[in-house]
N, C-alpha and C positions, 0 to 999 in steps of 0.2 A: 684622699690618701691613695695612695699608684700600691697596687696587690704588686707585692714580694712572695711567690711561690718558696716557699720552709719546707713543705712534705714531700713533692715530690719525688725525691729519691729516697725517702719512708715510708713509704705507700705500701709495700707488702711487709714492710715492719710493723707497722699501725692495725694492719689487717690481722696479721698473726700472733700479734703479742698484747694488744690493748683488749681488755675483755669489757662484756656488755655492760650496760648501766643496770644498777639492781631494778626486779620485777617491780619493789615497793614503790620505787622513785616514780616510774608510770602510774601505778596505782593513785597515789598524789595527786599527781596531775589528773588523773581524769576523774578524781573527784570533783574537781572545779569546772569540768566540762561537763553540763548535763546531756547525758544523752541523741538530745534532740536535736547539738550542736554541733554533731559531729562529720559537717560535708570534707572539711580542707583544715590541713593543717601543711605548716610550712616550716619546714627546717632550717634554718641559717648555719654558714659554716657545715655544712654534712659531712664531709670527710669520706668515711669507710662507708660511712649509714649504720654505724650503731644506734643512732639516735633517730634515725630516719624508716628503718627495716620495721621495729617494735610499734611507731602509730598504725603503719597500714593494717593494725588488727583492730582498728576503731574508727580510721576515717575511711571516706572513700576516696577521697585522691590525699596525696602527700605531695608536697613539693620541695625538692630539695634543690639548696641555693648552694654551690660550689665554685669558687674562684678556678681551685685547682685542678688543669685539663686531668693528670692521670688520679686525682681522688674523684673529680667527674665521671671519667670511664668504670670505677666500681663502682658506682652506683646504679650503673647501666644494667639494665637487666635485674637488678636483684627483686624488683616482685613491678608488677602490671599498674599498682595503683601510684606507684611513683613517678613523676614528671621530674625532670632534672633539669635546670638552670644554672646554665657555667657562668657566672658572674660575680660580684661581689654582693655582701649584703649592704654595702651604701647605693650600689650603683642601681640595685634590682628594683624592678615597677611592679606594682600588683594596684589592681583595683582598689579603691575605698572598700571597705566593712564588708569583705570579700575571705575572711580568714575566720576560723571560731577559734584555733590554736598556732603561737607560734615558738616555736623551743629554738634555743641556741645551746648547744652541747660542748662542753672541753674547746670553745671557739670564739666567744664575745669576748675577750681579752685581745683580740686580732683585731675586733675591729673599732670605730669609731663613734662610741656607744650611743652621746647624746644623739648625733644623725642618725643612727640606726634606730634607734628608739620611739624616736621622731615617726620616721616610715612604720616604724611597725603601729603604732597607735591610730595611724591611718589606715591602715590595710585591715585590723582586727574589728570585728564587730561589736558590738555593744554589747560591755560583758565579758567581750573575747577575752582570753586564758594569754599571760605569755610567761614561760620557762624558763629562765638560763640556769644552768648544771653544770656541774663540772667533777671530775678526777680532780683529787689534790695529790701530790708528788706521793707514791706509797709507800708506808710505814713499814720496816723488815727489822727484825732483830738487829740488836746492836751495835753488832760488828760489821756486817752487811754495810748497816749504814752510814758508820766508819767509811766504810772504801766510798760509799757514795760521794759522802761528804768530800772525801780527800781529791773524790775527781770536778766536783764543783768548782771547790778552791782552786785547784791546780788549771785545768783544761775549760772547765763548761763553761763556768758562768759568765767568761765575755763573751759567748756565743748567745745568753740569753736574752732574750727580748725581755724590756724592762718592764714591761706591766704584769711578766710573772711574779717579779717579787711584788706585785700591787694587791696585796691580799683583799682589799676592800673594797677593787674595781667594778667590779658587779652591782654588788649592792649599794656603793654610793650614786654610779649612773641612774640608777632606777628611783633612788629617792630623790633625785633630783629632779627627775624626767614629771613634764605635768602631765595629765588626764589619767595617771593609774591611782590605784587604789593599794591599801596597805600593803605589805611585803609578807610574806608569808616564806620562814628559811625551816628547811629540814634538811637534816645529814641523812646519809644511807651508806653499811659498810659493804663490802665484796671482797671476802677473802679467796685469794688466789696462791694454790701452792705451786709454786715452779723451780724449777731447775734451775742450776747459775747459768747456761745457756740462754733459757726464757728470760732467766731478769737481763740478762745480755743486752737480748731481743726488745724485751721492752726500752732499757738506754735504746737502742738506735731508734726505736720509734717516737724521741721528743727531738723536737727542733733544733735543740743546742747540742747533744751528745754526737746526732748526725753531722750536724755543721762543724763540729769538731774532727771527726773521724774525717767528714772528705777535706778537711785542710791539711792530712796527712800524707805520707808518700805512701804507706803502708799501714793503710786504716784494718784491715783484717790483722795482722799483727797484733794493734792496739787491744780489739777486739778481744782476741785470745788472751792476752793479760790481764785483762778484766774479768775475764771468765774465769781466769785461775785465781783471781785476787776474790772473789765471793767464794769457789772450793775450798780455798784455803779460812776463810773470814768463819763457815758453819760446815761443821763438822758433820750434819746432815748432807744429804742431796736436794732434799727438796725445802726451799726459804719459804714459807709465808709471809706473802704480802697484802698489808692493809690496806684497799682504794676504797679510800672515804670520799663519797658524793656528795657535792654539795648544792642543793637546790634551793633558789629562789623565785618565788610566784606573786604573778599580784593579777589585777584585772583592770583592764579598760574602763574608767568611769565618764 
């Protein structure tokens, strides 16, 4: 499958409006990682390094896997124990039982699971831990998600990649996939109060609202109408938004 670069021109939208994965969701995981297993862990799909930034406080190296050159470049530099790999995660090689963890964040819906799978159950140790988590689209009071909606219908949704609406992608790849062991799903919530501005920010940082906006002549116009249509939608300034995490875990058997 040939990498189609989506973030690129989201890339300081992503940075500045996607907020971290809850403390608890790592907590999880590294319950399943004992201690003594904690040399490498490898990120798939990295992005920003939200999900890449939080290991380096348990492993000693992190290796983050990133198709895309400018979500590549912020990863650069953000801490000593990270190694970065601008590649796909079909295409990328690691050693055999070389990994004690490997996590796929807000990112294995991109890729090609059962193949990806495949490599990683080679690469993970005996035992190894692997992750895939995700942000599900966040929950905002009702009106708010009125305009959402109306901008789906109207604009987004042929801009989205079909295996978003595939609510079950994750977990059916992995029960499918041989050599792991049970599945293990927990949610985790992250409320976020922002501004109609920030939830602006966060539409430009999904693939499809972006993909949207630069099909227009005057995508900042747009922009500003959106802005106005959430002022208008809550009478407050500041929406709460619900980004419910969803994790799924199992182990190399």
């Amino acid at each position: 499958m040939q990498f189609e670069p989506r973030f690129s021109s989201a890339a300081e939208a992503y940075r500045a409006f996607r907020p971290e994965y809850p403390p608890e969701l790592f907590d999880r995981i590294l319950a399943a990682v004992p201690a003594g297993n904690r040399r490498r862990a490898l990120d798939l799909g990295a992005g920003t390094g939200l999900s890449t930034l939080p290991l380096c406080r348990w492993f000693a190296e992190v290796i983050a896997v990133e198709p895309d050159a400018q979500m590549a470049v912020s990863l650069a530099g953000l801490h000593p124990s990270i190694r970065v790999e601008q590649t796909t995660a079909e295409d990328y090689r690691q050693e055999p039982e070389s990994v004690d963890l490997v996590t796929s964040a807000t990112a294995f819906y991109w890729m090609d699971g059962p193949r990806v799978v495949a490599h990683i159950h080679s690469w993970l140790q005996p035992s190894g831990v692997l992750a895939i988590y995700r942000y599900r689209f966040p929950k905002t009071p009702d009106a708010v998600h009125a305009v959402m909606r109306r901008q789906f219908e109207l604009y987004w949704d042929r801009f989205r990649y079909h295996r978003l609406r595939d609510e079950d992608y994750s977990r059916r790849t992995l029960a499918a996939a041989p050599g792991f062991g049970p599945i293990e799903a927990a949610t985790f919530h992250r409320i976020v109060r922002a501004t109609p501005q920030q939830v602006v920010g966060f539409c430009r940082s999904t693939s499809y609202a972006s993909a949207y906006a630069r099909s227009l002549p005057e995508p900042d116009a747009y922009l500003r109408e959106l802005e106005t249509a959430f002022r208008r939608a809550h009478s407050d300034d500041v929406i709460p938004m619900d980004f419910e995490a969803e994790l799924f875990l199992t182990k190399k058997v």
